[in-house]
N, C-alpha and C positions, 0 to 999 in steps of 0.2 A: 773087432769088438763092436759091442750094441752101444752105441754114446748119446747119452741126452744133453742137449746142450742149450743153454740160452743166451740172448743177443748174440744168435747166428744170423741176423740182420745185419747187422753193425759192422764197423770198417775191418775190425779184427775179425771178429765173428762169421764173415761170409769169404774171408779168407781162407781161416781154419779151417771150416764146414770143405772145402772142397778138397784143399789136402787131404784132409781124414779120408774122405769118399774117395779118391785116387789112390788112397792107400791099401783101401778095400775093406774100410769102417760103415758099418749102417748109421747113418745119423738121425735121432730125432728130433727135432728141432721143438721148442718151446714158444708158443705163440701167445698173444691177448685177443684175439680173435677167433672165431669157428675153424678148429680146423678142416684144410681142404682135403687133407689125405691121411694116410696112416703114417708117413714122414714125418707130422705134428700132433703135436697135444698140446692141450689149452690148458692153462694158468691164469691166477688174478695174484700177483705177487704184493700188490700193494695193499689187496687183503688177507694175505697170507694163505692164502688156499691153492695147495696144487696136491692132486691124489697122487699118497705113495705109490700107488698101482702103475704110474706112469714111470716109476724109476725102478720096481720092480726087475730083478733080475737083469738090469740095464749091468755093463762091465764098467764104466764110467760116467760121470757127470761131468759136466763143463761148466760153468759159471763165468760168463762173459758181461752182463746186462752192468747198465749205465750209464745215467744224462753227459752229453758231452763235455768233457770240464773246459774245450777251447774256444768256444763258438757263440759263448755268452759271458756279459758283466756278469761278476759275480757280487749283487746283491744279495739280501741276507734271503730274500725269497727262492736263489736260484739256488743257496747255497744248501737251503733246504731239499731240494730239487736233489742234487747232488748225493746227496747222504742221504734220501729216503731211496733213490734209484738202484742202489748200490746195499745198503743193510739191511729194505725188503725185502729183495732178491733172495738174497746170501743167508738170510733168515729162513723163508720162504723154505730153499730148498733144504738145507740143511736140517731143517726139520721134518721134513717128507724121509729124509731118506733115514733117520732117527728111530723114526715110526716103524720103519721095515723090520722082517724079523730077520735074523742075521743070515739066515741062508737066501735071502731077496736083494739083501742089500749091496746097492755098487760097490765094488772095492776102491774104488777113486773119487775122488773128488777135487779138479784144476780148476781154485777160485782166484778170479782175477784182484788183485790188488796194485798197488800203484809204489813206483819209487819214491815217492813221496813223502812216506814213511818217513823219512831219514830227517825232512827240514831241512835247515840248513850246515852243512858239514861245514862249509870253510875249504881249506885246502886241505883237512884229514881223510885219509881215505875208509871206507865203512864197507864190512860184509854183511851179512844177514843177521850177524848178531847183535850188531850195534840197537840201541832203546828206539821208539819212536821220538820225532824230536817236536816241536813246540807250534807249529803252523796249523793253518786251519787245514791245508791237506794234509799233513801229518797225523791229525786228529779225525779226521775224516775216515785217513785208512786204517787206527788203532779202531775202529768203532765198528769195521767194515771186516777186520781180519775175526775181531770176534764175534761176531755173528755166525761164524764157519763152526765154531767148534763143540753145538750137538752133534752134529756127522762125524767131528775126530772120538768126542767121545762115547758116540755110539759106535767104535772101531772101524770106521772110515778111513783111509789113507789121506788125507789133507795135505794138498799143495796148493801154498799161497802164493801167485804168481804176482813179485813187486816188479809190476811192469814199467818200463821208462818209454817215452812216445817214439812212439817207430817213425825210424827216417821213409818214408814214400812218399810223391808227387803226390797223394791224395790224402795223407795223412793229416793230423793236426796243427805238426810240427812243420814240415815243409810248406803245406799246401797256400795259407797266408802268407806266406813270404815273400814265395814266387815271384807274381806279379811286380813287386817293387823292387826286388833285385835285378828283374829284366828290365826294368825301366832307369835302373841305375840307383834307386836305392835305398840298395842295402846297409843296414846302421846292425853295429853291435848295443843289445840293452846292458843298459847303464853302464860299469866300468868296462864290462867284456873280460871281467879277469875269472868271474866265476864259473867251475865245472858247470858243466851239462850232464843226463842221466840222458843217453840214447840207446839205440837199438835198431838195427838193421831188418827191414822188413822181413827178410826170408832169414835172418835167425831167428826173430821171433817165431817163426812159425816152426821151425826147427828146433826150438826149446821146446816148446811147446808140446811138440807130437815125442819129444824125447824123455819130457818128463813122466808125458801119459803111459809110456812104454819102460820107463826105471820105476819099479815097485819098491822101491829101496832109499827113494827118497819121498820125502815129505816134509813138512813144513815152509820157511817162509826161502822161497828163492828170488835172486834178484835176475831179472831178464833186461838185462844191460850189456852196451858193448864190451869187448873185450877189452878194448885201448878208452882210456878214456880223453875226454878233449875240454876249452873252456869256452866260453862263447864268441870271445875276441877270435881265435881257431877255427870256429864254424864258420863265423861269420866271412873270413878272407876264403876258404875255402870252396863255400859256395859262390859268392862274385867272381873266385876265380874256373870256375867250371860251368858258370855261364857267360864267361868274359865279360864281366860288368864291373867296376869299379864297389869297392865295399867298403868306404872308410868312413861313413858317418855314424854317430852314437847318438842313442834314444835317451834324453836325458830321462834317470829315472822319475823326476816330481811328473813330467809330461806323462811317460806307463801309468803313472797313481789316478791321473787324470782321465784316461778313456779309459784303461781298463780295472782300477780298482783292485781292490782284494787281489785277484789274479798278477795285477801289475810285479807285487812284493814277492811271487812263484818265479816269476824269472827273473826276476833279481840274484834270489837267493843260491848259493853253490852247491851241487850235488856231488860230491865226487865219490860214487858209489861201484863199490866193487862186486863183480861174478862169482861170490867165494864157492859156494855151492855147484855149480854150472862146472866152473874150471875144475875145483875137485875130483866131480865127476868124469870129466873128459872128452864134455860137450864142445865143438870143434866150430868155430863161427867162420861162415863163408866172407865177408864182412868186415872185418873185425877191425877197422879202424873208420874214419868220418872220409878222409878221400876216398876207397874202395865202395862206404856205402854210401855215398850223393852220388857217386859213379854211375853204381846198381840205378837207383831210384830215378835220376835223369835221363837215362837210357831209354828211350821204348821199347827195344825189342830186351831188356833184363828181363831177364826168368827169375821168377822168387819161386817156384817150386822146386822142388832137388832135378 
């Protein structure tokens, strides 16, 4: 396939990009700069200006692009950050490829969105059809998923990928922990009875390249582990596979303290299900929290098939 894809920079993003290319996909990638080759084409997403000409005749679109939600307070400025990064984009493209006349136009379109969706469940478990629920990431992604839908209704294939943070050493999720788990520690935030929304690096990428190749599915799928776990579970889990002691808890008033807004995200319970994925017959390398902190703490772990 010819795929144009944007934040193929990014943690996910320059993951993807190489799978595809291994797989024997041409990638274009989406830049805000000059491009240096004919592998890029230039975009201003925050002005909304990207020539349909670029997605022309393209077999797929990708939609990756988005300020980090883990790396900053979320102030009310950053949180603007967040949601302009995310429904410029998605806007941007979605309307380039709108534009097209239907024999130009990608048949796909894999926009990223987040598990977050959901809020907070509780202990109930939720598929893809459950409502958005009431958080400010929750509302972030109802605002983010519609942005998508001139390209569904210009007969686009739309797949909204409700992504959950991929377990890797460099990811979101793991990579601040680290350090203080191997120094000993490791604390579950606040009760630790709450679900987690995870995902195994190399399922991600295996969803991922599974849903670009199922024409048969579309709309909102959740890109979640198979098993799910709660963060009391992560937490012993990971101390135990760095042999480090993990029994202390992050009281939550202290989270509200340094990180804010973000703090009441991990608080909250996600206990979100694969409904779509598993239907389907999508098979996870992964599929539980010890196999994949296994994966990710390993050096020599292969996340490509």
């Amino acid at each position: 396939m010819r795929i144009v894809m944007s934040g193929a920079s990014g943690f996910l993003g320059t993951r993807l990009a190489e799978r595809l290319r291994q797989s024997g996909h041409e990638i274009v990638r989406l830049v805000r700069r000059p491009a240096r080759d004919q592998a890029e084409a230039v975009w201003a997403p925050a002005q909304g200006r990207l020539d349909p000409a670029v997605l022309a005749g393209a077999d797929a679109v990708i939609n990756l692009s988005g300020a980090n939600i883990g790396d900053h307070r979320w102030t009310a400025r950053y949180q603007n950050v967040l949601r302009s990064s995310r429904v410029d984009t998605t806007d941007t493209v979605a309307r380039a490829i709108a534009k097209l006349p239907a024999a130009d136009r990608p048949r796909t379109l894999l926009n990223a969105s987040g598990a977050g969706w959901y809020g907070d469940t509780g202990d109930q478990e939720v598929t893809e059809e459950a409502p958005a629920g009431n958080t400010v990431l929750a509302d972030l992604c109802r605002v983010w998923e519609a942005a998508a839908h001139p390209a569904e209704d210009a007969g686009t294939r739309v797949v909204l990928m409700r992504t959950a943070p991929a377990v890797d050493a460099q990811g979101s999720l793991l990579k601040p922990l680290l350090p203080l788990f191997r120094l000993g520690g490791g604390a579950r935030f606040g009760g630790g009875r709450q679900w987690m929304a995870w995902i195994a690096m190399a399922d991600w990428l295996g969803a991922a390249e599974f849903l670009l190749e199922r024409e048969d599915l579309a709309g909102p799928v959740n890109l979640v582990s198979a098993r799910q776990c709660t963060n009391g579970e992560f937490t012993r889990e990971l101390g135990r596979q760095l042999h480090r002691p993990a029994f202390l808890t992050v009281p939550g008033p202290l989270l509200d303290v340094v990180l804010g807004e973000m703090a009441g995200e991990l608080q909250r319970s996600q206990r979100v299900i694969p409904g779509v994925l598993r239907a389907a017959g999508f098979s996870w390398r992964y599929p539980d929290i010890e196999s994949a902190l296994a994966a990710a703490l390993r050096p020599e772990a292969v996340i490509n098939r």
